[in-house]
N, C-alpha and C positions, 0 to 999 in steps of 0.2 A: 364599459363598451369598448370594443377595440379599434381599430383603427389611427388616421390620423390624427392629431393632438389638437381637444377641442380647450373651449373657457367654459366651466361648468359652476353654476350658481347654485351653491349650495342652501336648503332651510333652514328651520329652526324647530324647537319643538318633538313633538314625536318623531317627526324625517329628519331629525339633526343629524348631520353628515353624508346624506343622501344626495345624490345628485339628481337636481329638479328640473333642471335643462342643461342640455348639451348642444351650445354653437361650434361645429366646425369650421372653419376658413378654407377653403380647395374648393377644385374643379366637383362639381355634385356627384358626375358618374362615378369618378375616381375613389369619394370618401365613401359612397352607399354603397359602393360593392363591397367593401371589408365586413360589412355587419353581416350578422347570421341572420340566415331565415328563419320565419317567423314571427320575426321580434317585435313588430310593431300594431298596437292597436286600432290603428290611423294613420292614412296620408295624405296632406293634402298639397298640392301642388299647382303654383300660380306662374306657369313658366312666360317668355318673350312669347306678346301675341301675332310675330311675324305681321307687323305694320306697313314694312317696307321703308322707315320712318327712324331718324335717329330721334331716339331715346334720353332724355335731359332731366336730372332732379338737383336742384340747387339745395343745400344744406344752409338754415338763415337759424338766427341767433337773434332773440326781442327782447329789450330791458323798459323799463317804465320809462317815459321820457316827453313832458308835456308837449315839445312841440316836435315831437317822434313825426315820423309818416306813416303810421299805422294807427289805424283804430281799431280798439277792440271791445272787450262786452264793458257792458254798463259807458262807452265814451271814451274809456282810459284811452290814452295813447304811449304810442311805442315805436323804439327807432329800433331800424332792422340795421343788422351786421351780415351782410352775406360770407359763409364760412367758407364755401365751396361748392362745384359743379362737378357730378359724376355723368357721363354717356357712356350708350353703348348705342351699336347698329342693330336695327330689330329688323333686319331682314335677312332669310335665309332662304337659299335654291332651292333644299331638301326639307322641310319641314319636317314633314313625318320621320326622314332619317335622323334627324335630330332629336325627338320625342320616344322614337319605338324602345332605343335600350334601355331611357329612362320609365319607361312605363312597365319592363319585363322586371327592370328590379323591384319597382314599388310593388308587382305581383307576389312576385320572390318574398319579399321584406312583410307583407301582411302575413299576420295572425289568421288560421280560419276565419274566425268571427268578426276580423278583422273589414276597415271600407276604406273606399280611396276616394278621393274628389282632384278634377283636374280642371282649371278653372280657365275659363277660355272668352275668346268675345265670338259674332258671327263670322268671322274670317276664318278659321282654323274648325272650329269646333266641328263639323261635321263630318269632314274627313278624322280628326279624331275619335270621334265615336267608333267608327267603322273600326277604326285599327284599335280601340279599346275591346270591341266584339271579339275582333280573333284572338286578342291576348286571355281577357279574363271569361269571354263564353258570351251570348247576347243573353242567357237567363240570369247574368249579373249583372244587367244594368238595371239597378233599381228606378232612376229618375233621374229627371235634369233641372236643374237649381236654377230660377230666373234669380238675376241680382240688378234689381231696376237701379234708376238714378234719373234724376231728372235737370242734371247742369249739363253743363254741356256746348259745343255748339248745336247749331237748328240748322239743321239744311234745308236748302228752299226750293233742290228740284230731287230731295227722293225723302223716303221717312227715316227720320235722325236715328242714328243708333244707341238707343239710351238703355242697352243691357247689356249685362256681361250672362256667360253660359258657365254653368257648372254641372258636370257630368260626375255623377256616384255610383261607384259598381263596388258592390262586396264582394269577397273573394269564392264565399261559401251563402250564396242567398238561401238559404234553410237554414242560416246559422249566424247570422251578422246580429249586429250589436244595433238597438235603436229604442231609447229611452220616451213611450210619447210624453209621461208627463211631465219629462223634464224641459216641455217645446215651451218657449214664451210665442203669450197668446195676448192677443189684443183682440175687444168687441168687434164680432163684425156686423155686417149691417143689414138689416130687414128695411124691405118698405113699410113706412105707416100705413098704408091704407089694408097691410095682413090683420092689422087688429094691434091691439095693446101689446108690448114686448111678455113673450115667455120663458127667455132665456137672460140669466144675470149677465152673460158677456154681449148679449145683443146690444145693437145702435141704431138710429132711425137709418134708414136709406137718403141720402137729399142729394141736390145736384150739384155742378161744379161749384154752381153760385154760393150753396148753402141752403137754400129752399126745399121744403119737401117736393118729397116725387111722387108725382099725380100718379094714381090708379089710370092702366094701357088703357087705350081705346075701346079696348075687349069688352072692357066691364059696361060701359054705355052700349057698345054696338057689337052686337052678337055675330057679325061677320070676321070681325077682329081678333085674331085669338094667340095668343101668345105661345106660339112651338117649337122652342128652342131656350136651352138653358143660359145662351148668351143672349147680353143685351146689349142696346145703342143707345148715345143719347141724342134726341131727335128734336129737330127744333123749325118752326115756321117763321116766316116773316111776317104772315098774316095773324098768327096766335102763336104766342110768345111762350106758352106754358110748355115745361119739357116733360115728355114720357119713357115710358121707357116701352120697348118692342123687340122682336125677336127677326123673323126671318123678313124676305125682299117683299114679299106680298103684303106684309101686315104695313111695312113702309110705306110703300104708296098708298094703302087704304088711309092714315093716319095723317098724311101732306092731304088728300084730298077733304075728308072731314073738315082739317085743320083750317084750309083755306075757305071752307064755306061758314066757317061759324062769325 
């Protein structure tokens, strides 16, 4: 690959002498515009998420060390060496001026069948999308990738921001690349009260506690009826059991029940 002069890690085996990765060092616009079009099967891209906030990662070093100041698995302990601290300023006037050239070349650099992923949090991502519309077309935005998390701080006067946004547009949507069986899957979860599991990747439904989750209201009281594919979990002071329910009406039918029984 041409370009500036990267470090390339070579295999072994059938790809002996192939280069398996390619790190270049340089400014990003500067190295990716030397590549030719085409060339890449994937990109994905996890740029500054314009925080307004400098940006801090300490580099640390752990050796065994009984009376370390670190714990770690099974008890061990470990004394930390700090190697060094990199920042940088995450904020910028222009955002989107900063992002558009780099998104025409990741256009540029895709393969037809080729997909892109630009990985963002709720500050930026939406104006993103827009200017990803006019770059690669809005029929190639395939979907938008939640990537939860649940550390964090907790705000205490709005809802905490515990995801990040990932945005995937193929270059050629009649033509991209997407393996389903190669997805890792985990059981998901039915209520017990649908009846005995009929599926090997199925799991019972239960609540935060751990507890199964009682059959709606519906099923006792025929005014109750469950119309919407989302659910709540709903809970009384007076009857302690949690349900589960759909829309605003079924909610208060389900607090009133709740509190006469």
């Amino acid at each position: 690959m041409g370009g500036p002069p990267g470090v390339d890690f070579r295999g072994s085996g059938a790809h002996c002498g192939e280069p398996m990765v390619e790190i270049h060092l340089g400014e990003c616009l500067e190295v990716i515009s030397t590549f030719a079009s085409a060339s890449f099967d994937l990109i994905y891209i996890d740029p500054p998420f314009n925080t307004g906030k400098t940006q801090a990662r300490t580099q640390i070093q752990t050796r065994p060390d009984a009376n370390g100041d670190r714990t770690g698995f099974a008890g061990r302990r470990y004394r930390t060496t700090r190697l060094g601290t990199k920042s940088f300023d995450d904020s910028f006037s222009d955002y989107l001026g900063f992002l558009e050239p780099r998104l025409e070349q990741a256009y540029r650099l895709l393969k037809p069948t080729g997909s892109f992923f630009l990985h963002l949090d709720y500050r930026e991502v939406h104006y993103a999308k827009v200017l990803l519309d006019s770059i690669f077309g809005r029929d190639s935005f395939m979907n938008e990738i939640i990537w939860a998390y649940d550390y964090g701080a907790r705000a205490t006067r709005r809802w905490s921001a515990k995801h990040d946004n990932i945005l995937w547009f193929a270059k050629d949507p009649s033509a991209y690349t997407f393996r389903y069986d190669d997805i890792d899957r985990i059981p998901y979860m039915r209520p017990d009260w649908l009846g005995p599991k009929r599926q090997p990747r199925e799991r019972p439904r239960r609540t935060p506690g751990g507890t199964p989750l009682s059959a709606p209201a519906a099923r006792r009281k025929r005014d109750i009826r469950l119309r919407s594919h989302w659910r709540s979990w709903i809970g009384s002071c007076a009857y302690t059991r949690i349900r589960a329910t759909g829309c605003s009406t079924s909610l208060r039918a389900v607090g009133r029940l709740a509190n006469r029984r």
